[in-house]
C-alpha positions in Angstrom: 80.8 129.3 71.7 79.1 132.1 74.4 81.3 134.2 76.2 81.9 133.9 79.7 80.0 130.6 80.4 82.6 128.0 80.1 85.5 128.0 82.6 89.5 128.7 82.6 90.9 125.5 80.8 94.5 126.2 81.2 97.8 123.9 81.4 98.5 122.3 84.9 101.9 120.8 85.9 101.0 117.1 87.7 104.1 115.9 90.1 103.8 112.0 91.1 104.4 110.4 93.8 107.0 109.0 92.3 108.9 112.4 90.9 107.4 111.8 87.7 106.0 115.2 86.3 104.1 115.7 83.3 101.9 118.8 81.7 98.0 118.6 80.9 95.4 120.7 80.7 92.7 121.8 83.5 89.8 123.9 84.8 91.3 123.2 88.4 92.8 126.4 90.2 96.2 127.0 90.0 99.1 126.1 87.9 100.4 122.7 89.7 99.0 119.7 91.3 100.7 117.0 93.7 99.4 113.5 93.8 100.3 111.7 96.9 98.9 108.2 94.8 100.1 106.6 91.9 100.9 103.1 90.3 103.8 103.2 91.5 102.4 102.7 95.3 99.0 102.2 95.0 98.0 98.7 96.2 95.9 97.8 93.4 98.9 97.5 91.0 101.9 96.6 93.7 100.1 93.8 94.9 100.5 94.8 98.0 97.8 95.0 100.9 97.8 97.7 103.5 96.4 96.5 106.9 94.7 98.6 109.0 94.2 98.8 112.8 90.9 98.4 112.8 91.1 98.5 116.9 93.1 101.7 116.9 90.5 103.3 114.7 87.3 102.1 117.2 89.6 103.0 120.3 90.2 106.8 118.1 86.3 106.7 117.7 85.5 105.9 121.2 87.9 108.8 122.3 86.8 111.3 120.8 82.8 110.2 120.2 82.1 108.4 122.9 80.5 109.5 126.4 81.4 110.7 129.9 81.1 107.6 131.4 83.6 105.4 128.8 85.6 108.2 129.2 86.1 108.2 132.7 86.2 104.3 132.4 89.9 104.5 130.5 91.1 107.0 132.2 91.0 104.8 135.5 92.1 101.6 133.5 94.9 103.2 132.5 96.1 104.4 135.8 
């Protein structure tokens, strides 16, 4: 192989969601890695389906993105 063209493959410490930890190797940075999503809680394999407020998320979008005049609109709807 050439020198100095490939890149640190080294082992890295993987924590689960679920406490679970194992040891594999990587060319990410750093020596562990945290995974908020596993099978364990993922909805693919518990079945279950995660809703989401779809009118919280335009209201969030309309808030922040949105102009002066919707703006000023809520503001004296809500008083």
């Amino acid at each position: 192989m050439k020198k100095d063209i490939h890149p640190n493959y080294h082992p890295l410490t993987v924590s689960l969601a679920d406490g679970t930890t194992f040891v594999t190797r990587s060319t990410m940075s750093g020596d562990a890695y945290s995974s908020e999503v596993d099978s364990t809680n993922h909805p693919f394999y518990t079945g279950k389906r995660q809703f989401v407020d779809t009118a919280g998320r335009v209201e969030k979008f309309k808030r922040r993105y949105g102009s002066k005049a919707a703006a000023t609109e809520e503001e004296a709807a809500a008083e």
